[in-house]
C-alpha positions in Angstrom: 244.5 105.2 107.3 243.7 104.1 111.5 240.5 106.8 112.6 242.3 109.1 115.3 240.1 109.1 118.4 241.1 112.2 119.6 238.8 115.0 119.1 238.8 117.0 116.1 237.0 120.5 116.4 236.7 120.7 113.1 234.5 117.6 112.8 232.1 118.2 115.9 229.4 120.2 113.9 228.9 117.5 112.0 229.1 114.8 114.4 225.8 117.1 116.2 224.3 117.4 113.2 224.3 113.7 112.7 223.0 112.8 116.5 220.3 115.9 115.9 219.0 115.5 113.0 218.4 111.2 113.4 216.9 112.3 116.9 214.3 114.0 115.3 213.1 112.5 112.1 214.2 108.9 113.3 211.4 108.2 115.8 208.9 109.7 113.4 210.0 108.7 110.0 209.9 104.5 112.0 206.4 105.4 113.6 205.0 107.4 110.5 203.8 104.2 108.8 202.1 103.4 112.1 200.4 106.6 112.1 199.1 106.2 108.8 197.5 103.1 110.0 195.9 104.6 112.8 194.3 107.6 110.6 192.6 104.9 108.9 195.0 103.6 105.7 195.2 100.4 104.0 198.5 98.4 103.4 197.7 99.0 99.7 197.1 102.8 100.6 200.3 102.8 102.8 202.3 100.7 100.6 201.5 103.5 97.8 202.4 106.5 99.2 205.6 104.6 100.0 206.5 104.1 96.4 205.5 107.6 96.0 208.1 108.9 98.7 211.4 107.6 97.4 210.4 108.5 93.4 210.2 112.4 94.6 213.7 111.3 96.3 214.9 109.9 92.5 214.5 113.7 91.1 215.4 115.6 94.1 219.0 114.2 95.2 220.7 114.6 91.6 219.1 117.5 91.4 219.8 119.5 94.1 223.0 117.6 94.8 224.4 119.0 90.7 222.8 122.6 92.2 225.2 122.1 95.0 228.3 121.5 93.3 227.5 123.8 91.0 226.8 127.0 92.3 228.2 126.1 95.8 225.2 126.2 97.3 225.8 123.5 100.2 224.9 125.1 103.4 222.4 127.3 102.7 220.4 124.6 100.1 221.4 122.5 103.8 220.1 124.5 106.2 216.7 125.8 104.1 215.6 122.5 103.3 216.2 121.5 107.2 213.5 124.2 107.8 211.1 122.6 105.0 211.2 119.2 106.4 210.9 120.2 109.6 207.4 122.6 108.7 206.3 119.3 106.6 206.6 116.8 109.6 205.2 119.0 111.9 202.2 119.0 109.8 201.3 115.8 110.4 200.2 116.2 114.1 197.2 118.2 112.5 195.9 115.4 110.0 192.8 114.3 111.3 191.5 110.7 111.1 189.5 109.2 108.6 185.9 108.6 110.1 185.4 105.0 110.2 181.8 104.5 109.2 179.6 101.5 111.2 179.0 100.0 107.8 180.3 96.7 108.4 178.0 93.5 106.8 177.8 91.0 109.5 175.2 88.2 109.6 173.1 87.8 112.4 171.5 84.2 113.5 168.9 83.5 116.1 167.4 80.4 117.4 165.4 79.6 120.4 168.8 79.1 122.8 171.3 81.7 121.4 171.7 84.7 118.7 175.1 85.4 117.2 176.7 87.8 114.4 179.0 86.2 112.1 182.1 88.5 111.1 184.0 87.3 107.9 187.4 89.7 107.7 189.3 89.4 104.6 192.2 87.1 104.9 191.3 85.6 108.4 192.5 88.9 109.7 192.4 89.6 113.2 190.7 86.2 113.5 193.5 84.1 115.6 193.6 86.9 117.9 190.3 87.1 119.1 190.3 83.6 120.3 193.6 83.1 121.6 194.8 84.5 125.2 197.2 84.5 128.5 196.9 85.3 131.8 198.1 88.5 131.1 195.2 89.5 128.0 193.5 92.5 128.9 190.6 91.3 126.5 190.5 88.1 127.7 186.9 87.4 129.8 186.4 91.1 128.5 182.4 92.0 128.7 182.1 93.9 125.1 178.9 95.9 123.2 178.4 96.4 119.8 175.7 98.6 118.0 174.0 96.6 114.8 171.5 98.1 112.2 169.9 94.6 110.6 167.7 94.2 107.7 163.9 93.4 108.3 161.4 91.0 107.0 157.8 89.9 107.7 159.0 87.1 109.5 161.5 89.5 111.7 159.4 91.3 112.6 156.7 88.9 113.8 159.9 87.2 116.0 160.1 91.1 117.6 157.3 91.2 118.4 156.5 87.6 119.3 159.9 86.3 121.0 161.7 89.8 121.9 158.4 91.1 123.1 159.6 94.5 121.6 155.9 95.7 121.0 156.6 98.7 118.6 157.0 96.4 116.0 154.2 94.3 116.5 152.1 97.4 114.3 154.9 96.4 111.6 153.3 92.2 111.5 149.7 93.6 111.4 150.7 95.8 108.6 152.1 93.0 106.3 148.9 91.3 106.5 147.6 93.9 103.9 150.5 94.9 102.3 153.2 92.8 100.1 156.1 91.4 101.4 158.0 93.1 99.4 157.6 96.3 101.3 157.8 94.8 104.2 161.3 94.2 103.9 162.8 97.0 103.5 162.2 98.1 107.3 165.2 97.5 110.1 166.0 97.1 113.4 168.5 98.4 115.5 169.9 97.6 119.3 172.7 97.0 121.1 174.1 93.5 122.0 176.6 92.6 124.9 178.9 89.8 124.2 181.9 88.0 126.2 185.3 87.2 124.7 185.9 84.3 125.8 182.6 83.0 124.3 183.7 83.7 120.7 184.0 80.6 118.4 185.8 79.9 115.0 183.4 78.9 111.6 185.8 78.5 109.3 187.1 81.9 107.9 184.8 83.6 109.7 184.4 84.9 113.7 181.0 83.7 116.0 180.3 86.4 118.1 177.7 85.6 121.2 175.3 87.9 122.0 174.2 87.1 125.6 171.8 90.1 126.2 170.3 92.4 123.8 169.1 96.2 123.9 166.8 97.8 122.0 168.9 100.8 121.3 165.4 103.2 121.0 164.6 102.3 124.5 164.9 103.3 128.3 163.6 102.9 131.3 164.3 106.2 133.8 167.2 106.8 131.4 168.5 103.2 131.7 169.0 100.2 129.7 166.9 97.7 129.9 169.3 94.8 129.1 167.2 91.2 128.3 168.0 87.7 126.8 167.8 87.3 123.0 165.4 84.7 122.4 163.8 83.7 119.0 160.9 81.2 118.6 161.8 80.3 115.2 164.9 80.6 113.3 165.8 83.7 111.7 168.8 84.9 109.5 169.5 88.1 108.4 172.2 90.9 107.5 173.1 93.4 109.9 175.8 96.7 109.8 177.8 97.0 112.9 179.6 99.7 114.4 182.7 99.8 116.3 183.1 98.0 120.3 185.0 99.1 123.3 187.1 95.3 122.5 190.4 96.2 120.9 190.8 93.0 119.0 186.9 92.9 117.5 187.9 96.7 116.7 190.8 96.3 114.3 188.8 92.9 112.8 185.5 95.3 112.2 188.3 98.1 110.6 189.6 95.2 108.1 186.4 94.3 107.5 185.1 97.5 106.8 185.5 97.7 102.7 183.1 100.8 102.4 184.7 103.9 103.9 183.9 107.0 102.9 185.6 107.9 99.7 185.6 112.1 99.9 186.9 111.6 103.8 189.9 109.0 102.2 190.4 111.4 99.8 190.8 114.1 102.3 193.0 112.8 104.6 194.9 110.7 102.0 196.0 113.8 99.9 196.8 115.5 103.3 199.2 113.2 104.5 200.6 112.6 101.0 201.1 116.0 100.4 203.4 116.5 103.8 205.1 113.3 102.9 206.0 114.6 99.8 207.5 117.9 100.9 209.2 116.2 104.0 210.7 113.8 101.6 212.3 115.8 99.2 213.8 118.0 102.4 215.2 114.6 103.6 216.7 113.3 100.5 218.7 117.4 99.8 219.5 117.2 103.9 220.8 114.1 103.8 223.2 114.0 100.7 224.5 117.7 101.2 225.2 116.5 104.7 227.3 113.4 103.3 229.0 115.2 100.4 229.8 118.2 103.7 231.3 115.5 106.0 233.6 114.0 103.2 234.8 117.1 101.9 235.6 118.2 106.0 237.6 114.8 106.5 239.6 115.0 103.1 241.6 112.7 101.1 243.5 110.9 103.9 240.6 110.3 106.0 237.3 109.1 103.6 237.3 105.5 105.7 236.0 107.5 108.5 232.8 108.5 107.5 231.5 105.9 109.5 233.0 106.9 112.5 230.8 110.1 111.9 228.1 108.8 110.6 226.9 106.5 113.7 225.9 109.4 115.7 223.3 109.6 113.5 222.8 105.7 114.8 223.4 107.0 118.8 220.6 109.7 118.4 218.1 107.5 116.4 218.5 104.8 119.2 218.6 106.6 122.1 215.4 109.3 120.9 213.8 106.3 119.4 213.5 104.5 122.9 212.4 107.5 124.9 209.6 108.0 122.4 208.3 104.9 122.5 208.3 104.7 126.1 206.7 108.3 126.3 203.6 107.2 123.8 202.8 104.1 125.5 203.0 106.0 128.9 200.8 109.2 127.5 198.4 107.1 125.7 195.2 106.7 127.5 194.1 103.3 125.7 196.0 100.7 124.2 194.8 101.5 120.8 194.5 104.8 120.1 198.5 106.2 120.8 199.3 109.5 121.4 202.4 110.3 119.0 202.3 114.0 120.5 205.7 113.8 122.4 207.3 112.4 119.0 206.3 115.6 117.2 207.2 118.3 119.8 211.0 116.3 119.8 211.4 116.4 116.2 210.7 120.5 116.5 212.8 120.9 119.3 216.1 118.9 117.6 215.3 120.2 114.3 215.8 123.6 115.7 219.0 122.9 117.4 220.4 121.3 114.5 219.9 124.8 112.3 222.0 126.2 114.3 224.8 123.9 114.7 224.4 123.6 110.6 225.6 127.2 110.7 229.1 126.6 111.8 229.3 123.9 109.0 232.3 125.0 106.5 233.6 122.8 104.0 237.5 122.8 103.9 237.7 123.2 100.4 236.3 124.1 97.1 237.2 121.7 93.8 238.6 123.9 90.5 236.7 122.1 88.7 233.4 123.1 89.5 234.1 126.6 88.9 232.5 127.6 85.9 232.9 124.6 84.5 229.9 123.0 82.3 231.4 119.4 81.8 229.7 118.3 85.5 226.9 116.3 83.3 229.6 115.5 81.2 231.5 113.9 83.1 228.8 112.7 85.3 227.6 111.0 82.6 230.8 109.2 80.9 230.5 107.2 84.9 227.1 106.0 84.9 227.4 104.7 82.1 230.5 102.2 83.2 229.6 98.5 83.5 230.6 98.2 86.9 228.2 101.0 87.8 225.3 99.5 86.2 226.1 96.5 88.1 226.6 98.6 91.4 222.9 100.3 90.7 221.6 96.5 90.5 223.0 95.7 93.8 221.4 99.4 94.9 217.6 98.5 94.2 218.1 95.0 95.7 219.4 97.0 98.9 216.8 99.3 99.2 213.4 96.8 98.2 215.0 94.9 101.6 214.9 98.1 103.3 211.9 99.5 102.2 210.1 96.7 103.7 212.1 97.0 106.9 211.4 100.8 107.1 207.3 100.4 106.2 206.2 97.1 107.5 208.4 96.0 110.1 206.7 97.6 113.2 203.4 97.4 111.2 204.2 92.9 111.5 205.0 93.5 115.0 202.0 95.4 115.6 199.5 92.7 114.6 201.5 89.7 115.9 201.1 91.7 119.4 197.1 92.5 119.4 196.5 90.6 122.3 199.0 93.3 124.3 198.8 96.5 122.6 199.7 98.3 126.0 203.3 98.4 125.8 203.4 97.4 122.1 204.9 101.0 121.0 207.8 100.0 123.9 208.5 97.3 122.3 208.9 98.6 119.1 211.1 101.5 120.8 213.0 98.8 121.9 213.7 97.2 118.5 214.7 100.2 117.0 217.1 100.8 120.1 218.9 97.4 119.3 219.0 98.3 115.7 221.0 101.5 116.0 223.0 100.6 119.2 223.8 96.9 118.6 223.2 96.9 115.0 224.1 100.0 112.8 227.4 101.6 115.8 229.4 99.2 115.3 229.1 98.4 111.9 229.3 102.3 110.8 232.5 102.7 113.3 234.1 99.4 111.9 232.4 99.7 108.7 236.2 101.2 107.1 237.7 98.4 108.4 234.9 95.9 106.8 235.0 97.2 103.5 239.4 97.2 103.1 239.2 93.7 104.6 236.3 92.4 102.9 236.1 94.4 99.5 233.0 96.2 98.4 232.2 93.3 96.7 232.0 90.7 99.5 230.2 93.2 101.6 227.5 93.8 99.2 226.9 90.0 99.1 227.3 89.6 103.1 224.1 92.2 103.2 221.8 90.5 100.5 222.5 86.9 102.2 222.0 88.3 105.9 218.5 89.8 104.7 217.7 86.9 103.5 218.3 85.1 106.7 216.7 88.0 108.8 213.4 88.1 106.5 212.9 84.3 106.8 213.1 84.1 110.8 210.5 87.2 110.4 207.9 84.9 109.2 209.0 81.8 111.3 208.8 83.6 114.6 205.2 84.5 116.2 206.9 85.9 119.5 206.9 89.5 119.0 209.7 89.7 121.9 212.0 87.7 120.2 212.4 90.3 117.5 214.3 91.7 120.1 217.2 89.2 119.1 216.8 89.4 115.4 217.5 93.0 115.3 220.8 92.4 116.0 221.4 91.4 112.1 220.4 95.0 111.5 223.7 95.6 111.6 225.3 94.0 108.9 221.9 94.8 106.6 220.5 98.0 106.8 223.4 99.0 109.1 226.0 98.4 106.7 224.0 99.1 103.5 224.7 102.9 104.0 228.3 103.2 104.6 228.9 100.8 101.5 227.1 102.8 99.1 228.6 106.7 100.1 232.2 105.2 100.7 231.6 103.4 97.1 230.2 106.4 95.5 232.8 108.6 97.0 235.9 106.7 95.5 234.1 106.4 92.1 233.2 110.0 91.6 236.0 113.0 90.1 236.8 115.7 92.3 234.2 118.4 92.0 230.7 116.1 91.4 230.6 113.9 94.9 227.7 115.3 95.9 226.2 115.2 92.6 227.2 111.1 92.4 226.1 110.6 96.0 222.6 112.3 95.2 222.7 109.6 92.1 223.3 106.4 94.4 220.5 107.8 96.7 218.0 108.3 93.9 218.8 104.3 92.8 218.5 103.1 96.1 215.3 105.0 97.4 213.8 106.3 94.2 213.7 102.4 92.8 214.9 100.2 95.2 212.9 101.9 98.5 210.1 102.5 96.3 209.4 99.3 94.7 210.2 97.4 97.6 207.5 99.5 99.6 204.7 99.1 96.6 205.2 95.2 96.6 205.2 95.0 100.2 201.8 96.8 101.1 200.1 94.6 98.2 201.6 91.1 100.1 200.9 92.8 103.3 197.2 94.3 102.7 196.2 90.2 100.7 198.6 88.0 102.2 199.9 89.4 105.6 203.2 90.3 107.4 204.8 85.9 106.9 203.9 86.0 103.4 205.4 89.2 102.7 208.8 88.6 104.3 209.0 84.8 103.0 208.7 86.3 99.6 211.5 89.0 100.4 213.4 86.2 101.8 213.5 84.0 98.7 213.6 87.3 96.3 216.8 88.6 98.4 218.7 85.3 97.6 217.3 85.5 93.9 218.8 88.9 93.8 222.3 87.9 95.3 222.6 84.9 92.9 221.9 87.3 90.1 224.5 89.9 91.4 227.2 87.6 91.7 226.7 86.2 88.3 226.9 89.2 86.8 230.3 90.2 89.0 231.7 86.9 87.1 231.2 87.6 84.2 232.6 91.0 84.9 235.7 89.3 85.8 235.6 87.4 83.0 235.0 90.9 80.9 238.3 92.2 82.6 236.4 95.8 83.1 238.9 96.6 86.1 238.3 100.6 86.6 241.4 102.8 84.8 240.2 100.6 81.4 236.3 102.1 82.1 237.6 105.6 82.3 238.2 106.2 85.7 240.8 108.7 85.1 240.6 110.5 88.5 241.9 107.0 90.0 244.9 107.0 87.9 248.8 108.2 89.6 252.0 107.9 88.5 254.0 105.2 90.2 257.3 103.1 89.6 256.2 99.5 87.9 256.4 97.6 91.2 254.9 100.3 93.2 251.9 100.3 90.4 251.8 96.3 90.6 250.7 97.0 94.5 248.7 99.8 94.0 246.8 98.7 91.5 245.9 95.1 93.4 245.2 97.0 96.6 242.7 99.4 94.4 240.6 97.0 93.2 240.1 95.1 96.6 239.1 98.5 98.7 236.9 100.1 95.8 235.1 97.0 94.4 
């Protein structure tokens, strides 16, 4: 059955709730990843809590989705857990950031024309971007200082005195004449050295960083620094802690560097921000597949091919919030680093609130006989799971949602590091993405998406999304322009876009009257609580060891490993004969004449598989 365009009253509460509740969480569940980063998380950290998320996701929608059905709890489980999330997001704001501790080993040369530190990051980190820049760099030719605390020796301390002239130490040389060496050594230094970007040279895995004048960070003159030019008579080598610079770029290389943060303040803020994730994940995963089970039930029999033509409001007010936000942060933020995610929070209260109360005129049209006091939900839930075409269908599910766990969690975080050298309107860009994602991407395919699947076939469109994540995943890790993200996004669409309206209008014709919400909180649990989460534990391990082109090339080649799989095991289905009314599927059966049945039966099996 054609959509009808006109307006139907009874369907504008959940058409709201859509657009409200993905302008809220949208901009913060894309940035949250972000967030973590800049409170001070690992990839590995990140990628963690990420398999964490979608597990709690795996109990919580079956749960609360049999809860549902069967005490007809819909709206108010709906509304209540709208409030939890919202509470659990909010809390976020209020995480503070894990103190990065100046405890990063560096080696510092000096010879009688120059004195550099050597920084080694893991992986090369950071490294291309400190040497590389445009006209338009804001750290290019930038004047930078860091603080260093350096190990010293006898023979240190008889070139502080001798070639920095620093006198105080000059007591330390007398004293190793009558005492061992030994003890000598375990005195330090500390000052403050003034370098220029554009000075910085390459060794090999490592970053040279030239320190043109020196300051002996115990000293003033009249309260100011006495800046002079590091000079050594004699060759010296030793290993020095440095702190954090006013040089975004040598920042985030002296972060990945730093190995030896403080474990109670990771601890801290880590359980802090797991904690909140937790909660606000679990009142997602209840929001989201009450909310589907409510809009199905409200369009009835004759009109389940238009959930999608209700569901991309959800895309509209994702895209359109998702771009303001992004523009707001980079335009609040005071320096290109640190962002300001303030605006995103006080949006997501304000929506969440609006969307409570247009949740309250929610009504489904109808309640199923056969939930009423009837035990054989798990029974009957049961029998379906266990049909070979399901098993097959859950397959497809955690390939699905591995591609879009790395989408969801590492994404931005890619485009993030490929844009260090312009971090000012980085959070604009990645605004900008998302923007083209919903409105060129996930619209059309959620209003066309009916029309896709009768056309198509379930089948064919599960394929279509593996294949074009593939392709997506591979120009990821080809392409070092940032911007030209911009015109990958638009395969959003027929990947994460289209994932969604496959897998409710799937589960929907699969399940018996009286347990869609209880099957619909089952495909969610596959897709996020295995798929989401595995997908998100793999990809902060490639991320945090191998980097953002490693990590999609691998998801490239696993998504066309996964689709070769898939269709091989829809052959031998096919070869197996397991067509649906032979599996069980009862609630699919109707009486018909024996040509009418001929037709029907052809035409079921290309629109439900």
């Amino acid at each position: 059955m054609l959509c009808n365009n006109n307006i139907d009253k009874d369907l504008v509460p959940i058409k709201a709730h859509y657009f409200l509740y993905s302008a809220g969480t949208g901009p913060l569940v894309v940035f949250l990843p972000l967030i973590a980063k800049q409170l001070g998380f690992s990839g590995i950290l990140v990628g963690g809590i990420y398999f964490i998320l979608p597990i709690s996701g795996l109990v919580a929608k079956p749960l609360f989705g049999i809860l549902a059905d069967r005490f007809k709890l819909h709206k108010i489980l709906f509304i209540v857990f709208q409030a939890i999330l919202s509470v659990a997001f909010l809390s976020f704001y209020f995480i503070p950031e894990i103190p990065i501790i100046p405890n990063v080993n560096t080696t510092l040369s000096c010879n009688d024309y120059e004195l550099f530190i050597k920084v080694c990051p893991p992986n090369g980190e950071y490294l291309k971007e400190t040497t590389t820049h445009d006209d338009h760099d804001d750290d290019y030719n930038k004047i930078g200082q860091l603080q260093l605390s350096c190990d010293g020796s006898s023979k240190i301390n008889n070139e502080l005195c001798n070639g920095w002239k620093e006198n105080e130490y000059c007591s330390h040389v007398n004293e190793t004449k009558n005492l061992s060496s030994s003890s000598s050594s375990t005195s330090s230094f500390n000052f403050i050295g003034k370098f220029n970007m554009s000075k910085n040279l390459l060794v090999k895995k490592c970053l040279a960083i030239k320190l043109d004048n020196i300051f002996m960070s115990t000293k003033k003159i009249n309260n100011e620094i006495n800046w002079k030019i590091p000079k050594c008579n004699t060759f010296i080598e030793t290993m020095c802690n440095a702190s954090l610079t006013n040089v975004t770029t040598i920042k985030q290389m002296l972060i990945a560097s730093n190995n030896n943060n403080n474990n109670d303040a990771i601890n801290y803020q880590f359980y802090l921000f797991l904690w909140a994730a937790l909660i606000s994940w679990i009142g997602m995963a209840v929001v989201v597949v009450i909310a589907d089970a409510i809009c199905l039930d409200i369009l009835g029999e004759n009109k389940r091919d238009c959930y999608g033509n209700q569901k991309l409001w959800s895309s509209i007010g994702f895209g359109v919030f998702g771009i303001v936000s992004g523009f707001l942060v980079d335009l609040l933020s005071n320096d290109s680093y640190h962002k300001d995610y303030s605006c995103i929070f006080y949006g997501m209260l304000i929506t969440m609130i609006l969307d409570m109360i247009v949740s309250t005129r929610l009504n489904k049209k109808s309640n199923d006989p056969t939930v009423t006091n009837d035990p054989s939900i798990l029974w009957e839930f049961g029998s379906i799971i266990k049909e070979t075409r399901i098993i097959v269908f859950g397959f497809w599910c955690i390939g699905a949602g591995m591609c879009t766990g790395v989408v969801w969690n590492f994404l931005l975080w890619h485009t993030t590091n490929l844009m260090l050298n312009d971090l000012t309107w980085i959070t604009t860009l990645l605004s900008l993405m998302t923007g083209i994602q919903c409105f060129i991407g996930e619209v059309p395919f959620n209003f066309y998406s009916g029309i896709l699947l009768k056309k198509l076939g379930h089948m064919n469109c599960m394929s279509l999304i593996l294949l074009v994540y593939a392709i997506r995943f591979m120009a990821y890790s080809l392409i070092e322009n940032a911007w030209i993200y911009l015109i990958i996004e638009i395969l959003h669409g027929p990947t994460t876009g289209l994932t969604w309206p496959v897998m409710v209008m799937y589960g929907d014709k699969i399940a018996p009257p009286g347990i869609r919400a209880t099957m619909q909180g089952f495909i969610g649990a596959i897709f996020e609580g295995v798929g989401v989460a595995t997908g998100s534990l793999i990809g902060g391990f490639l991320m945090e060891n191998y980097g953002g082109i490693i990590l999609f090339k691998v998801f490239s080649i696993g998504a066309l490993v996964w689709l070769s799989i898939y269709w091989m095991l829809q052959l031998l289905l096919r070869q197996m004969k397991s067509y649906p009314l032979q599996q069980g599927h009862s609630h699919l059966a109707s009486y018909a004449t024996p040509s009418d049945a001929i037709i029907m039966s052809m035409s079921q099996e290309l629109e439900t598989y």
